[in-house]
N, C-alpha and C positions, 0 to 999 in steps of 0.2 A: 450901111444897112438899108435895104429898099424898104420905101414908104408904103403904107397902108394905102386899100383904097380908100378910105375916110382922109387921110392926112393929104393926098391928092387932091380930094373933092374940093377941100379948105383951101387949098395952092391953089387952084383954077378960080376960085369963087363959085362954086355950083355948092347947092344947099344938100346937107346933110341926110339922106333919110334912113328913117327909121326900123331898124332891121325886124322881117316878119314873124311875129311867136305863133307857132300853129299850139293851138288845144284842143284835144280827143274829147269829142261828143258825142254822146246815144244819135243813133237817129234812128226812128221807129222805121225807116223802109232797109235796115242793117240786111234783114233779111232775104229783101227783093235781088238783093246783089248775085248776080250771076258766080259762077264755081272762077270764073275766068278773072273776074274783077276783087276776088278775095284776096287779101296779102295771105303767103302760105306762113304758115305757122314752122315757131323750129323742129331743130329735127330729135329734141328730145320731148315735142309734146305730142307725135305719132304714137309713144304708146299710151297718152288716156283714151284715144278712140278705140283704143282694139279690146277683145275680152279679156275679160281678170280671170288669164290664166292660172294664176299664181294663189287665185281664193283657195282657201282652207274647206275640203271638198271631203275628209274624210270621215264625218259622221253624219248621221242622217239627220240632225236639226241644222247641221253647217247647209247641206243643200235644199233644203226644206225652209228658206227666214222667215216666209209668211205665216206658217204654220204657229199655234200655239207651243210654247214648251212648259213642260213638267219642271218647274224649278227645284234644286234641291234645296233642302231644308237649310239654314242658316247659321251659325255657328250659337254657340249659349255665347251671352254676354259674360268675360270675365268675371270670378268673383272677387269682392273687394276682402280685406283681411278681417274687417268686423261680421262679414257673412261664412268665411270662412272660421273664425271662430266660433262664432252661432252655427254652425252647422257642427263642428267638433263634440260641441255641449250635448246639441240633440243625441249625437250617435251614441255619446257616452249613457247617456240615460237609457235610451231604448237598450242599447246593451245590458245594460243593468238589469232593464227591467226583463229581458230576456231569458236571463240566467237565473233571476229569483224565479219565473216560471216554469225553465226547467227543471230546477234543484225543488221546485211542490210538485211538479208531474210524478220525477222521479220517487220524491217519500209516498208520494199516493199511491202506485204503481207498488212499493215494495210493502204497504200494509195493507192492498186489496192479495197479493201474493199469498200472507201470513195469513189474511182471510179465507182464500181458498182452500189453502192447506187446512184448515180449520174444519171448513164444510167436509172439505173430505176426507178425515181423520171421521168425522162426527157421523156421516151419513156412510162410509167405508164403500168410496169410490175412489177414484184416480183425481189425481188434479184436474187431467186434460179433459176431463169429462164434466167438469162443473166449469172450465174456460167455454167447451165449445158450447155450454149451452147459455153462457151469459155471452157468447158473440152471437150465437143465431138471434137473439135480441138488440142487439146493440151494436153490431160491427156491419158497415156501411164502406163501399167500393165506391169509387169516382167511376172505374172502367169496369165495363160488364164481364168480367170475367167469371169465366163459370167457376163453381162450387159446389157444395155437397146442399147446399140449402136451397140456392136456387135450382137443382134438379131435382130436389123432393116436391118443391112447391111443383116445377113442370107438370110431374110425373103425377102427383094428387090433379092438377086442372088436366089430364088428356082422362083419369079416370073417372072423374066429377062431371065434367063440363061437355064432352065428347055427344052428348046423345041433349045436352041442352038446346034451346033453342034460344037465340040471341034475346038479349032483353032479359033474360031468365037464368044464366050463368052467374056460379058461385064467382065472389069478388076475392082479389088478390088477397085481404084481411083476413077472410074466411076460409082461403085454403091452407092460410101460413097457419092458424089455429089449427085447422084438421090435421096439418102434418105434423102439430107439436102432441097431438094427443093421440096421433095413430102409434099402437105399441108397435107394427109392422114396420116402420121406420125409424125405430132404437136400437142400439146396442147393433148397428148394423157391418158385415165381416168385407173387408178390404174387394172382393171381389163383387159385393152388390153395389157399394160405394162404387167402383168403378165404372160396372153398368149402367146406371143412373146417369151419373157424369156425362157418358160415352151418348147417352140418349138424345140428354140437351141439346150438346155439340152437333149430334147428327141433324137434329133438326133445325138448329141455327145457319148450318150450312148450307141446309135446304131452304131455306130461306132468302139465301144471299142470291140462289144458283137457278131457282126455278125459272121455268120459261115460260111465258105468256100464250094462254093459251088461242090468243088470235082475236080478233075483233076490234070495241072503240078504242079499248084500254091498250091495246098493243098497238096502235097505229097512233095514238096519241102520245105513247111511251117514246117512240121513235122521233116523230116530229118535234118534241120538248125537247128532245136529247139532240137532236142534228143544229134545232133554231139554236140552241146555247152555244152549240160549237161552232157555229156559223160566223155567230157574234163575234164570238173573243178571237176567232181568227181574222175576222176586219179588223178589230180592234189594235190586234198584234200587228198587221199590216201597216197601219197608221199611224203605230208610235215608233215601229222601229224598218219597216218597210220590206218586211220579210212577204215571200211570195205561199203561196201554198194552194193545192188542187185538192180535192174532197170528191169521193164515189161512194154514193152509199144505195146497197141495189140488193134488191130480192135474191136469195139464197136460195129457192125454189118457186116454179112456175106457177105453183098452188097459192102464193102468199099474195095478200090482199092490200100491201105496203105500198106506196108510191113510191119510186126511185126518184132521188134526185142528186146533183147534180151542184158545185158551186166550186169556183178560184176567185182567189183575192185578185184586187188591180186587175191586169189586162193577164192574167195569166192561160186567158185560152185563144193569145196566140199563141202561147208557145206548140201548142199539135199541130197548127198551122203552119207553122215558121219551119219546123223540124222534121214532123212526122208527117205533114202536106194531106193532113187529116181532121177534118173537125174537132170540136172537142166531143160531140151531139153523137158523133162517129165511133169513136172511141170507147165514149160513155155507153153505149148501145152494145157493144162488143165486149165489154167487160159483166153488165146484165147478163150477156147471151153466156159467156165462159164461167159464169158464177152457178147458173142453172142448171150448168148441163155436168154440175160436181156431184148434183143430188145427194148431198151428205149432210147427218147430222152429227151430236155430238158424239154419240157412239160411235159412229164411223169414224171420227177424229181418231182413235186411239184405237182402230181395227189393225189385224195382224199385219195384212195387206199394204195400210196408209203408213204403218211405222217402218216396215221394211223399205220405202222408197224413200220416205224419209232419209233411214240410217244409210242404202244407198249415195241420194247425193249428197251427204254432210260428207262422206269419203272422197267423192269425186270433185268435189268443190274444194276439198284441203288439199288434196295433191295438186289441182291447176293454179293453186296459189301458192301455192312450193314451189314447183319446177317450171311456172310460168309456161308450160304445154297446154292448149285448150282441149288438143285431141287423146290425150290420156286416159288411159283403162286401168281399173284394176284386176291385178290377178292375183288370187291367192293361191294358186295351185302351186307356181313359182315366184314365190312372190320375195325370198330371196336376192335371187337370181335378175327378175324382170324390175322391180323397183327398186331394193335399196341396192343393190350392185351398178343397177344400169345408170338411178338418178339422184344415190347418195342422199335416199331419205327413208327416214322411217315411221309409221305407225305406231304414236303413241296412245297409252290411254286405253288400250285393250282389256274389259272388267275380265276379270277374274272369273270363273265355271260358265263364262261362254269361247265355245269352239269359236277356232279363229278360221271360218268359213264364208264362204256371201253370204249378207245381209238376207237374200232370198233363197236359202237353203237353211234356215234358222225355225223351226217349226212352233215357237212357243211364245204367248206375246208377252211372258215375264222375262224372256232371256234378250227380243230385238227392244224391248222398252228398257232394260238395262244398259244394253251396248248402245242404245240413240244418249239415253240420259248421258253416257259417260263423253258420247261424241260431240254434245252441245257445249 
């Protein structure tokens, strides 16, 4: 066996020394060290310098970590079996006491019955006639729906109150008295009940529908209504990162509104990036094509605007059927030129309308039938 060098040293006489232990120390000039003088690192620790591909990028608080989040709510704590017993007991109680309530409504209910029958034996009326006049007293709606009581009270305040002057109008209490002691609104026949009715409605409608007739109130109407939709569409950007553009622009050259104008984020580059057009551009151009429709509501639903309508809703079904963008209809052959040529048909056609162009239909009940059937 060949000897060590140590086991050498000791045969010659020459002194032992001491083999060198190197230990790994900070030193604060680590940094100064040139790219050249670094030892490279292995070749599996190249991927911590590179980007984290592999991060979970699919929701929008995953790419967003600085961001606050909306935590969701946290689960109930278990119940233990002494709370679930206590909670058994309660149920059983309240049940109980539920059921003795129903079973007093129900005896109340069948000896206020025996009672009515009573009044109306005694007084030689109808039942339903001494019911409706203990509910015009006593029966109360959560939802405003109409009734025969709130359009008598209407129809007494447009007859009362109409030629009053504010400050000086009968009050709600004093017209429900008027209209229990007016004899013109008793014993009233299915067709004036109806009128009534019909009055309310129309005026509630009008209500909902009317239009401003211009000024502070209309310009203030707009800007309250655009700043709130302004908001919750930031808003909606920021919690879920959704993009969205906003035009809100005069309808006629007469009107005294200021147009304007907002996108979430960066979303006017996108006229830039695509359409190589402002958004300032754009927005100016949609103002000019709004103006130059000079239509109002009426004209919405003219013979004219529904005929073009029911037009392209035809033209638009066919190019999404047979995938042609240059397609016509014909009806003269319409056999022949479309369901023969492209194996489609026209369904949905109403009933007592000629199946003619859209623009040879002379009546706006028969092209707002055939648009209705087409939508």
């Amino acid at each position: 066996m060949p000897l060590t060098s140590d086991e050498l040293a000791a045969v010659n006489g020459e002194p032992v020394l001491p083999h060198p232990t190197f230990i790994a120390e900070f030193s604060p000039d680590a940094h100064d060290l040139t790219p050249a003088s670094r030892t490279p690192l292995p070749a599996d620790s190249e991927s911590l310098s590179e980007p984290l591909c592999d991060a979970n990028l699919s929701t929008w608080v995953a790419r967003n970590p600085t961001r606050p989040v909306i935590r969701c709510q946290t689960p109930p704590t278990r119940l233990s079996d002494a709370q679930k017993a206590s909670r058994k007991i309660k149920k059983g109680l309240k049940t109980e006491m539920t059921k003795c309530l129903h079973d007093a409504v129900v005896k109340h209910l069948q000896e206020q019955k025996h009672a009515v029958e009573l009044l109306s034996r005694a007084h030689n009326v109808t039942p339903k006639y001494v019911n409706d006049m203990i509910g015009s007293q006593t029966k109360y709606h959560t939802a405003r729906k109409i009734h025969l009581t709130n359009a008598l009270i209407h129809a007494k305040a447009k007859e009362m109150n109409s030629d009053q002057p504010i400050g000086s109008r009968y009050t709600l209490g004093e017209l429900r008295e008027m209209v229990t002691k007016d004899p013109q609104m008793k014993n009233l026949t299915r067709d004036e009940k109806t009128t009534y009715v019909s009055a309310l409605r129309e005026h509630r409608e009008q209500k909902v529908s009317k239009g401003h007739q211009g000024g502070e109130l209309f310009v203030h109407h707009l800007y309250s209504t655009g700043l709130i939709f302004t908001s919750k569409l930031d808003d909606l950007c920021v919690r879920t990162g959704t993009y969205a553009t906003v035009y809100v622009v005069q309808g006629h050259i007469n009107d005294t509104i200021q147009s304007t104008m907002h996108g979430t984020d960066n979303s006017e580059d996108f006229w830039e990036d695509v359409y190589d057009s402002p958004m300032a551009d754009v927005f100016r151009q949609y103002e000019q094509w709004a103006c130059t429709q000079n239509q109002n509501l009426n004209e919405h639903d003219s013979l004219e605007t529904v005929r073009k309508q029911a037009r392209k809703l035809i033209v638009q079904g066919l190019v999404a059927v047979t995938g042609k963008k240059d397609i016509t209809m014909n009806y003269n052959n319409y056999n022949t030129a479309i369901i023969e040529t492209y194996a489609v048909k026209l369904v949905g056609w109403p009933q007592g309308v000629k199946f003619i162009s859209p623009s040879n239909i002379g009546t706006v009940s028969e092209i707002r039938k055939l648009h209705d059937a087409l939508s």
